[in-house]
C-alpha atoms as a printed R data frame, in Angstrom:
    type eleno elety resid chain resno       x      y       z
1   ATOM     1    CA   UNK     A     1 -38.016 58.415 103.856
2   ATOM     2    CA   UNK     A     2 -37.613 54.715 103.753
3   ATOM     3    CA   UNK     A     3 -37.505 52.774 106.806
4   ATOM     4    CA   UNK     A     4 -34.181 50.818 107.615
5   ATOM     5    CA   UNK     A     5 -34.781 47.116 108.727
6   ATOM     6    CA   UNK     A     6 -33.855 46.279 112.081
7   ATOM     7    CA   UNK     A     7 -30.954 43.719 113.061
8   ATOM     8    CA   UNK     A     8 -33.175 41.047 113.088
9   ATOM     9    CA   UNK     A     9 -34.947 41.386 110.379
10  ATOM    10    CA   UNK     A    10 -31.544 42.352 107.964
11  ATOM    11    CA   UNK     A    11 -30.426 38.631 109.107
12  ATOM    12    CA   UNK     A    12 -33.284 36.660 108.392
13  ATOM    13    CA   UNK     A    13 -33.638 38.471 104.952
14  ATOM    14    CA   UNK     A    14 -30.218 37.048 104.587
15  ATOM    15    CA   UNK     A    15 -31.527 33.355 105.369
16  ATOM    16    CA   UNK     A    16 -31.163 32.709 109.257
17  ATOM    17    CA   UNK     A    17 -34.071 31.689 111.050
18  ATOM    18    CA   UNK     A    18 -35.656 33.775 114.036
19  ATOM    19    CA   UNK     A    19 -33.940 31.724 116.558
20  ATOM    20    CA   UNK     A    20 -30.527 32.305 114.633
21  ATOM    21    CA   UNK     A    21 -31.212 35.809 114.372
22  ATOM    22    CA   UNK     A    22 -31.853 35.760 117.794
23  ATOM    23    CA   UNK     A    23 -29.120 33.995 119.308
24  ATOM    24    CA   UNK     A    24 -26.605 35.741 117.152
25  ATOM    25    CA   UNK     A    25 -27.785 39.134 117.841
26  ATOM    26    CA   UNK     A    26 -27.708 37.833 122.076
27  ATOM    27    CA   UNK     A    27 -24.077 36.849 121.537
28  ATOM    28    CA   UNK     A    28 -23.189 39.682 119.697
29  ATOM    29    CA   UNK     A    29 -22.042 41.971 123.021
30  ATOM    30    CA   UNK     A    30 -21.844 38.694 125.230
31  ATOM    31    CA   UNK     A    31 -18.953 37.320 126.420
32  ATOM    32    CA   UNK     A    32 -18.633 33.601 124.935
33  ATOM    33    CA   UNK     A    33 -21.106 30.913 126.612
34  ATOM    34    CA   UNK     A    34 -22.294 27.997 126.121
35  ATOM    35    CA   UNK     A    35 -25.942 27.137 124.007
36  ATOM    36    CA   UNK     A    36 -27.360 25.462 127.194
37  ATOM    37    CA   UNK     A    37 -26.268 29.252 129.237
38  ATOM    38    CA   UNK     A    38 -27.719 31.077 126.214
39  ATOM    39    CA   UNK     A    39 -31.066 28.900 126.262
40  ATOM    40    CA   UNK     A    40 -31.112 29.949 129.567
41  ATOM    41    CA   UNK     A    41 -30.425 33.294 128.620
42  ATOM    42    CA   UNK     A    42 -33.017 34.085 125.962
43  ATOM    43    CA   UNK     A    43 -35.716 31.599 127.308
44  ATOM    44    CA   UNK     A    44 -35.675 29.035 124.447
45  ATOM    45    CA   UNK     A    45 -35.361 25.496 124.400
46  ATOM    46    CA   UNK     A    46 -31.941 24.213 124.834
47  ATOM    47    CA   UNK     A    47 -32.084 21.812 122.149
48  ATOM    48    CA   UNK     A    48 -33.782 24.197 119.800
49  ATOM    49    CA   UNK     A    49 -30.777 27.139 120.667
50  ATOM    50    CA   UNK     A    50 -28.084 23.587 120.081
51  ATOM    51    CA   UNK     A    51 -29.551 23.301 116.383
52  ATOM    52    CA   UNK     A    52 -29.302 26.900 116.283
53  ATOM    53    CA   UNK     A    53 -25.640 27.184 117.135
54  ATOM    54    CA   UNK     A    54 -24.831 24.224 115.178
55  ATOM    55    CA   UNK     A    55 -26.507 26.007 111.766
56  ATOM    56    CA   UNK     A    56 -24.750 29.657 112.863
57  ATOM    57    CA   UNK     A    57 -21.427 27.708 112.883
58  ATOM    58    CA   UNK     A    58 -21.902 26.131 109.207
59  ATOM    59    CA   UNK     A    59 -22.804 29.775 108.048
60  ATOM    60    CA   UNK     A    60 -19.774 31.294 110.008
61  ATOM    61    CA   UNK     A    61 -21.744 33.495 112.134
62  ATOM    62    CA   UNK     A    62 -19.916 31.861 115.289
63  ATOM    63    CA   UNK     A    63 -17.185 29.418 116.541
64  ATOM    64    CA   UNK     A    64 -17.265 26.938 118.927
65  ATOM    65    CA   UNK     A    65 -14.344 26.492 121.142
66  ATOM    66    CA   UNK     A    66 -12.816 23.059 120.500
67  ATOM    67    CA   UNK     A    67 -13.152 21.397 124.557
68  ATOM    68    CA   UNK     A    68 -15.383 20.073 127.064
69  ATOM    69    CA   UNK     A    69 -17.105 23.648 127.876
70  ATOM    70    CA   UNK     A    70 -17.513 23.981 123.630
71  ATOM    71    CA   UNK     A    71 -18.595 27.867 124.370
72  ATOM    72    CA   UNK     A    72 -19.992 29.800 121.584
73  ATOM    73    CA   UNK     A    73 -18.680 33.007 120.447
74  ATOM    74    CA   UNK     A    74 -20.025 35.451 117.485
75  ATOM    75    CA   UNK     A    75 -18.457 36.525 114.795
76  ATOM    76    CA   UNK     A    76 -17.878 40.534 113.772
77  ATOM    77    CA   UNK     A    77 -20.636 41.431 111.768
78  ATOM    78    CA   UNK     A    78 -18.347 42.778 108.694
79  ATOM    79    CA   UNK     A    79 -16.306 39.376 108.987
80  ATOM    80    CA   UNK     A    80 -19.670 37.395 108.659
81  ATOM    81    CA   UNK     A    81 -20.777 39.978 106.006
82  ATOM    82    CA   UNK     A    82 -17.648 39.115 103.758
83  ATOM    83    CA   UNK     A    83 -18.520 35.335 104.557
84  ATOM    84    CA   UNK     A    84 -21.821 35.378 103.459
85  ATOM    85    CA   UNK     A    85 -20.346 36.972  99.907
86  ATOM    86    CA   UNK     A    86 -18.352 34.967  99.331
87  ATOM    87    CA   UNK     A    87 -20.864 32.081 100.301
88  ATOM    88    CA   UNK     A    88 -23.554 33.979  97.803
89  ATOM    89    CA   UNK     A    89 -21.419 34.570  94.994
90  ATOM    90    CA   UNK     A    90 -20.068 30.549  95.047
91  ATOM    91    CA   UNK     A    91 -23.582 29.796  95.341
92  ATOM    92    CA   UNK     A    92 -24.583 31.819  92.549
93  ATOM    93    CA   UNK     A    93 -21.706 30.323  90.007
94  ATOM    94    CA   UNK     A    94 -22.877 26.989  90.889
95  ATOM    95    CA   UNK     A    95 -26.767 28.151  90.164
96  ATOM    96    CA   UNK     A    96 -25.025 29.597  86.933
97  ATOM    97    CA   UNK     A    97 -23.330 26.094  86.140
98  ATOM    98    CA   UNK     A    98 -26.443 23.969  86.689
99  ATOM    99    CA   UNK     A    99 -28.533 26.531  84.619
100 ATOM   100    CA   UNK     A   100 -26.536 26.885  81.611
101 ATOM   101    CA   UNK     A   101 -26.992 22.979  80.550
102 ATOM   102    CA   UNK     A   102 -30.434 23.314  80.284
103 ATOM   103    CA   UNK     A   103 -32.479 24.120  76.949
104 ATOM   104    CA   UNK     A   104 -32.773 27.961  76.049
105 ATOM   105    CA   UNK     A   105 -36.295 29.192  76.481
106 ATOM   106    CA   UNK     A   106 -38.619 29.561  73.737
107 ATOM   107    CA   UNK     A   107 -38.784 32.537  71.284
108 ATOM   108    CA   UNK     A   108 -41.518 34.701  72.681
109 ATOM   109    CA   UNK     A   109 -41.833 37.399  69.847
110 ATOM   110    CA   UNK     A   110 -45.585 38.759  71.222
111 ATOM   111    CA   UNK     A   111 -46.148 42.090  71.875
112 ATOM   112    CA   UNK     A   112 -46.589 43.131  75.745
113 ATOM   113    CA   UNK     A   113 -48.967 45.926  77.167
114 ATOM   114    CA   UNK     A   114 -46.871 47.948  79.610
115 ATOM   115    CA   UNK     A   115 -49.195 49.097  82.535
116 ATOM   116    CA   UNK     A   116 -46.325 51.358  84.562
117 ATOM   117    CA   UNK     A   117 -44.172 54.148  84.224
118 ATOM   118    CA   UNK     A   118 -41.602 52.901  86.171
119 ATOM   119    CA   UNK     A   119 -41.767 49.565  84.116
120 ATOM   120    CA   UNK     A   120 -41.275 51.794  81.042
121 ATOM   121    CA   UNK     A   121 -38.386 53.825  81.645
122 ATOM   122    CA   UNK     A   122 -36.904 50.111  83.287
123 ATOM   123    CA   UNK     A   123 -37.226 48.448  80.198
124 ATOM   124    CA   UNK     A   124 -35.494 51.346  77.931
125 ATOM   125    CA   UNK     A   125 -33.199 51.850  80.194
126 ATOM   126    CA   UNK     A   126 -32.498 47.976  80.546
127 ATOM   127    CA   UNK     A   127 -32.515 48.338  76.402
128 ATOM   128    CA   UNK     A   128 -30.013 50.616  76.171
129 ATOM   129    CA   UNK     A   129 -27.578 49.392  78.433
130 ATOM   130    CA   UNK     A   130 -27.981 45.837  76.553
131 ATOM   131    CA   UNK     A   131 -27.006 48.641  72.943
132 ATOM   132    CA   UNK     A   132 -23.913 46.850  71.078
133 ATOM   133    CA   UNK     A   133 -24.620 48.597  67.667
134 ATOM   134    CA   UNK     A   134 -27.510 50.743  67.228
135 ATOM   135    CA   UNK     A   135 -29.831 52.809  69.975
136 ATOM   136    CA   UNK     A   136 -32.804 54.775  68.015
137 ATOM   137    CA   UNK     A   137 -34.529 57.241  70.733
138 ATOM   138    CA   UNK     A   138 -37.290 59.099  69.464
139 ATOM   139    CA   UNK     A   139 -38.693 61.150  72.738
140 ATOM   140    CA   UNK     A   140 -40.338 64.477  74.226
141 ATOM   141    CA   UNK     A   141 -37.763 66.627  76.634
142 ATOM   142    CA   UNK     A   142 -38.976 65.155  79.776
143 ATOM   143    CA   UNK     A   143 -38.695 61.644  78.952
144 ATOM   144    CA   UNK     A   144 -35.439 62.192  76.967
145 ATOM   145    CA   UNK     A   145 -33.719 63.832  80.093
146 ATOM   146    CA   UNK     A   146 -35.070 61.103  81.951
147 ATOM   147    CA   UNK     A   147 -33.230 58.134  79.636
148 ATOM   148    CA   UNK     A   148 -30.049 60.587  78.835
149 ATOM   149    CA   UNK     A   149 -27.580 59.307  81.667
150 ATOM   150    CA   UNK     A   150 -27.986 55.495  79.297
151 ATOM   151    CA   UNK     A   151 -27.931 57.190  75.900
152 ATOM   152    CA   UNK     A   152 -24.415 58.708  77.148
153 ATOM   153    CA   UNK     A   153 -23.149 55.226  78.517
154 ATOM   154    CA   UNK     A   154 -24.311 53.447  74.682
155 ATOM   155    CA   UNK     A   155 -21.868 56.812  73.180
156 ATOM   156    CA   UNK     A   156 -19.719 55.482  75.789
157 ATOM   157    CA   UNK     A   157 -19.248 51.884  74.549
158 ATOM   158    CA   UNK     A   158 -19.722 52.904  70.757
159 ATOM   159    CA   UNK     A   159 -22.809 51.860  69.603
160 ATOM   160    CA   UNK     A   160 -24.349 54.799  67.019
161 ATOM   161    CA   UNK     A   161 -27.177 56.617  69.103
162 ATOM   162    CA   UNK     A   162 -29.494 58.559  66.876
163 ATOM   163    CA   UNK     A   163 -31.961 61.033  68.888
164 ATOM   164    CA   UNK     A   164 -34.772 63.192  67.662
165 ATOM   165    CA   UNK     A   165 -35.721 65.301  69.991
166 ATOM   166    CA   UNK     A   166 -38.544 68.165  69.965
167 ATOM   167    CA   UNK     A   167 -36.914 70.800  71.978
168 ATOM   168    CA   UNK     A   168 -32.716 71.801  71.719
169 ATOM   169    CA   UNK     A   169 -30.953 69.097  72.840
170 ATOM   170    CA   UNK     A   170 -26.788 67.994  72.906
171 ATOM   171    CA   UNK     A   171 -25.577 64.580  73.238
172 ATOM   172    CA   UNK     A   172 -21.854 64.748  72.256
173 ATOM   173    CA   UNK     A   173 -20.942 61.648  69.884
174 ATOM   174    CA   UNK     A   174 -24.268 61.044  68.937
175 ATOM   175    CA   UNK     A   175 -26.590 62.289  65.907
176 ATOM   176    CA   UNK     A   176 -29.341 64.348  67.127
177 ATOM   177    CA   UNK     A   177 -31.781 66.539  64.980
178 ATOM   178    CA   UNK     A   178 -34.458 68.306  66.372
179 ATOM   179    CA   UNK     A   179 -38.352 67.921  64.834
180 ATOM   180    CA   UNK     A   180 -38.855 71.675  63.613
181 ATOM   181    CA   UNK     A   181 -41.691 73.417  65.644
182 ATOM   182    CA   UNK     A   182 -41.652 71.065  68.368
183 ATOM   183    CA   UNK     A   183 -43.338 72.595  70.832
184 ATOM   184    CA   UNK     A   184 -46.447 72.856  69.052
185 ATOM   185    CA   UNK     A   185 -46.274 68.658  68.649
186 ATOM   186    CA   UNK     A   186 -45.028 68.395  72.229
187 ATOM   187    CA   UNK     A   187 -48.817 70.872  73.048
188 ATOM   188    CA   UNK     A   188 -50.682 68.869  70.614
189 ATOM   189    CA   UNK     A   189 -50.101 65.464  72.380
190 ATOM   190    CA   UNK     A   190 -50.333 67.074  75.441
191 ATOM   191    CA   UNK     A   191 -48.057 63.896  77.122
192 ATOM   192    CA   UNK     A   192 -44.575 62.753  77.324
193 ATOM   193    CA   UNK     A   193 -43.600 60.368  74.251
194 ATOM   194    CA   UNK     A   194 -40.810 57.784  74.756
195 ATOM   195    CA   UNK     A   195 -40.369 55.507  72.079
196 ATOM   196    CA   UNK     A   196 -36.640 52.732  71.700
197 ATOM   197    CA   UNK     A   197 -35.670 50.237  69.699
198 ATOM   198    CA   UNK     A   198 -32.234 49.083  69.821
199 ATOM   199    CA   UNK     A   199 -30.018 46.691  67.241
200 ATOM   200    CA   UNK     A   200 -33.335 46.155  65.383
201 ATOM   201    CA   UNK     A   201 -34.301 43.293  67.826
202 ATOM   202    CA   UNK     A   202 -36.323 45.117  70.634
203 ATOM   203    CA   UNK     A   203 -38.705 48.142  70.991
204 ATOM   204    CA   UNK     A   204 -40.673 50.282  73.762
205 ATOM   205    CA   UNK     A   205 -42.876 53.091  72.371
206 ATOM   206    CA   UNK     A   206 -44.819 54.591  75.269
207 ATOM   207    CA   UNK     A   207 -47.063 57.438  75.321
208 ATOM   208    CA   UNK     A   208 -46.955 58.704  79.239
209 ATOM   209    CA   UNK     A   209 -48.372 61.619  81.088
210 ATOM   210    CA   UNK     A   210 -46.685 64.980  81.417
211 ATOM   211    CA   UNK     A   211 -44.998 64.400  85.163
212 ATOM   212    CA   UNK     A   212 -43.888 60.630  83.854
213 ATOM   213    CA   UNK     A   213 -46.304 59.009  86.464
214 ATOM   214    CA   UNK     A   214 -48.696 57.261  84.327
215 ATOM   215    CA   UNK     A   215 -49.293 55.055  81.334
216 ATOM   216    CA   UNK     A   216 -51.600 56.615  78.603
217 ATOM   217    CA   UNK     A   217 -50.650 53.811  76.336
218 ATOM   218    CA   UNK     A   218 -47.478 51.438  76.141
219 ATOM   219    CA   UNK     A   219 -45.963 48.460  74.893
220 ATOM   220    CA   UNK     A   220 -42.717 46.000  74.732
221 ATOM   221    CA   UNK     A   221 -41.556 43.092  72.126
222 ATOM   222    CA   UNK     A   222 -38.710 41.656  71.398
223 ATOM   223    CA   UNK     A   223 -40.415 40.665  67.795
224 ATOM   224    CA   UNK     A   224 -37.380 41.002  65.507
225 ATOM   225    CA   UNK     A   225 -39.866 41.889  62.325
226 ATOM   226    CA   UNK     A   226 -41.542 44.182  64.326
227 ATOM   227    CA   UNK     A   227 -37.965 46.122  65.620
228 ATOM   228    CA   UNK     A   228 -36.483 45.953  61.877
229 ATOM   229    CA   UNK     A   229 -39.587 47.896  61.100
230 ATOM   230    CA   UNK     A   230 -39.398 50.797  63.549
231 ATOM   231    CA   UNK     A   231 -35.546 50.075  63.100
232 ATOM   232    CA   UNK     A   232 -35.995 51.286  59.693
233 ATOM   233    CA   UNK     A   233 -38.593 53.912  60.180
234 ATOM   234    CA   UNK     A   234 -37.153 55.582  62.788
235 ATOM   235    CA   UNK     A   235 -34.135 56.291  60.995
236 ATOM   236    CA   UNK     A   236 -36.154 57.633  58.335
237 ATOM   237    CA   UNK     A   237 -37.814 60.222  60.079
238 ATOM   238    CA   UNK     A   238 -34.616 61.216  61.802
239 ATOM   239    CA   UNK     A   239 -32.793 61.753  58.414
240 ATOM   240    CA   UNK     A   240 -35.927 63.375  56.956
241 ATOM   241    CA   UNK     A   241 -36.040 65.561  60.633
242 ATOM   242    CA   UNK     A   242 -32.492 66.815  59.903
243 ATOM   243    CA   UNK     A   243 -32.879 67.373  56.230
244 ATOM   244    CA   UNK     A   244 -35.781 69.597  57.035
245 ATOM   245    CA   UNK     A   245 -34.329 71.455  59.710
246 ATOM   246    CA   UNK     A   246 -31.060 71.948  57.306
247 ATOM   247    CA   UNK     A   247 -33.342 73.259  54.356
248 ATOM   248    CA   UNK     A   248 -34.690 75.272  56.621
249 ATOM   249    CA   UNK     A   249 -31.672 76.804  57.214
250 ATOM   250    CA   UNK     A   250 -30.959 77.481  53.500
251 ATOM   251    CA   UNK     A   251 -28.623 74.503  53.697
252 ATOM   252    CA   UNK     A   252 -29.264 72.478  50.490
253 ATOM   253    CA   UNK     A   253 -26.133 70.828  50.201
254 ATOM   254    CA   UNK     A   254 -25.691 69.815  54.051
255 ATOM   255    CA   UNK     A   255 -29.578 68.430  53.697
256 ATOM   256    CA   UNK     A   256 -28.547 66.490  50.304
257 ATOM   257    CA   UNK     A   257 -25.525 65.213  52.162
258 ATOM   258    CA   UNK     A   258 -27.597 63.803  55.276
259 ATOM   259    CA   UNK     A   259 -29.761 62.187  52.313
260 ATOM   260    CA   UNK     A   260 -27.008 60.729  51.081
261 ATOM   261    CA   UNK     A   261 -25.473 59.372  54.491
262 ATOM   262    CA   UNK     A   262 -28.829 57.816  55.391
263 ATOM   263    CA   UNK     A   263 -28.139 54.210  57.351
264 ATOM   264    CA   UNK     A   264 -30.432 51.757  55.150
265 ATOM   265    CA   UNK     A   265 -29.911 48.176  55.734
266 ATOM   266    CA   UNK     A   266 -27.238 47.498  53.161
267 ATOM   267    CA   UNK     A   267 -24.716 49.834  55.102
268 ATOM   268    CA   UNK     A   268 -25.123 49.123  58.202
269 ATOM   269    CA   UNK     A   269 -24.450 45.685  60.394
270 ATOM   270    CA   UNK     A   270 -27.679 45.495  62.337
271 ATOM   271    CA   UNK     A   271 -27.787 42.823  64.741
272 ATOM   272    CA   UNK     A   272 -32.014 41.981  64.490
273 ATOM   273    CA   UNK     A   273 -32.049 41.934  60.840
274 ATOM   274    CA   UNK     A   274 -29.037 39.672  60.318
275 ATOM   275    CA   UNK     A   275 -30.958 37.302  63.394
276 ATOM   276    CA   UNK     A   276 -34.138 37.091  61.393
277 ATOM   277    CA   UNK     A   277 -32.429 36.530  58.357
278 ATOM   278    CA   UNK     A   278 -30.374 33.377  59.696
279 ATOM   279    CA   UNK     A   279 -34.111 32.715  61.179
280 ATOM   280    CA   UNK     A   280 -36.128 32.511  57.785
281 ATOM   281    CA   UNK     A   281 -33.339 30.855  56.127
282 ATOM   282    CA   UNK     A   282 -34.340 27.014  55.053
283 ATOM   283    CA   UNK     A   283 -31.114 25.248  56.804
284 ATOM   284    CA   UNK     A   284 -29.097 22.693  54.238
285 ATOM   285    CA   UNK     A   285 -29.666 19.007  55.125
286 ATOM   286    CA   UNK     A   286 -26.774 16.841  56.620
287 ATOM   287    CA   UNK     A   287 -23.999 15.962  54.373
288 ATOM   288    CA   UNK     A   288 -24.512 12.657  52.862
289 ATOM   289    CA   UNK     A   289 -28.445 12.166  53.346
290 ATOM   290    CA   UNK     A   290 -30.487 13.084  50.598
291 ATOM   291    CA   UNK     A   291 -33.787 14.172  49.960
292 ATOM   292    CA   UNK     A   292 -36.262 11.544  48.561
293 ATOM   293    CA   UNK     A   293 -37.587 12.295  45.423
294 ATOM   294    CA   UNK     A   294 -41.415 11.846  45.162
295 ATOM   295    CA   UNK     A   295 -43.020  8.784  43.354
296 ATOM   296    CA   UNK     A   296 -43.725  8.625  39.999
């Protein structure tokens, strides 16, 4: 069970000082005083508890009483709770402002080692959330229930999920097919598989233990060759995964239809692909310059 913070520390996480803290949590049950009677008080220096009030009263935490006594009264915590939200959130559109105007970072296209399972299934489910068009999950039952409650939120917002899964498995709105014989994969590996790549611009493929808790093997890139490519193949071996599973059924007609409504490139609006192609094409110079022609 996770420990709660105590009064103190919940305010200074929120940015007072220990003597704020302090003097705020004094005044809190107090009748109103004034800093040199709650100096007195607490055993701090009077100056020290002055600066004190005078920051507590720019934050909201208190009010001063406008006469010669200037007595010192604190807040309700759920009033100074909504005033440091609303002081946060102005904050954070200015931070917003000032950080939009600068330069967007580089493209880092490298390929990450994941070393946690709990960075893993963060990153998918991050992934997933971020879905517009396309989310790809190939993933054993464990690790599939675990990233389910986000594949339902992408059906949700309708981007096309595809799922193969290696044990029965029903995702309303989405296109599962199940690997035939999956249990004998899912003993062979002997480990939970997870592997996502969504709108052909970012993949996780993870190989984890069978309670979820470890990392076998795992990595992350946002490479947008690299996600067209497992893009691309794992839509293959879902269509080829259904196709079997319908023949298998005695179902050549529903297996040549699947063939036929396989998602290649050409039908389908992926978001990576159409990136890297505006990426590798050589941009048009400037109207009205032109390009010198080499010497004779």
């Amino acid at each position: 069970m996770a420990m709660r913070d105590s009064p103190k520390d919940a305010l200074t996480s929120l940015g007072m000082n220990d003597l704020e803290a302090e003097v705020y949590l004094f005044l809190l049950p107090s009748e109103p005083m004034t800093a040199y009677r709650i100096g007195q008080s607490i055993g701090r220096p009077t100056a020290n508890v002055y600066k004190a009030v005078e920051s507590l009263a720019r934050r909201g935490a208190v009010v001063v009483e406008d006469g010669e006594q200037r007595t010192v009264r604190a807040v309700a915590p759920d009033d100074l709770a909504r005033q440091l939200e609303r002081d946060f959130r102005a904050s954070l559109d200015r931070a917003k402002s000032a950080l939009a105007e600068l330069p967007p970072p580089p493209v880092d296209e490298r390929v990450y080692r994941v070393e946690s399972a709990a960075r893993v299934f963060e990153r998918a489910f991050e992934m997933l959330k971020g879905a517009r068009r396309y989310a790809i999950v190939d993933a054993f039952p464990a690790a599939l229930a675990r990233v389910r409650p986000a594949l339902e939120a992408a059906v949700r917002r309708g981007a096309e999920v595809f799922v193969e899964a290696y044990a029965p498995f029903d995702l309303p709105g989405a296109h599962v097919a199940v690997f035939p014989d999956g249990e004998r994969s899912i003993e062979a590996w002997g480990s939970e598989q997870l592997n996502v790549v969504t709108d052909g611009k970012e993949l996780v493929a993870a190989l984890l233990t069978k309670d979820l808790a470890e990392v076998r093997q795992a990595i992350w890139t946002n490479s947008l060759y690299l996600a067209c490519l497992e893009h691309a193949g794992r839509l293959s071996e879902h269509t080829l995964v259904a196709m079997t599973a319908a023949l298998a059924q005695g179902k050549k007609d529903e297996a040549l239809r699947i063939l036929a409504d396989h998602p290649f490139f050409l039908r389908g609006d992926v978001p990576g692909q159409k990136l890297l192609a505006e990426r590798l094409t050589p941009r048009a110079p400037p109207k009205g310059r032109r390009s010198k022609k080499p010497s004779a």
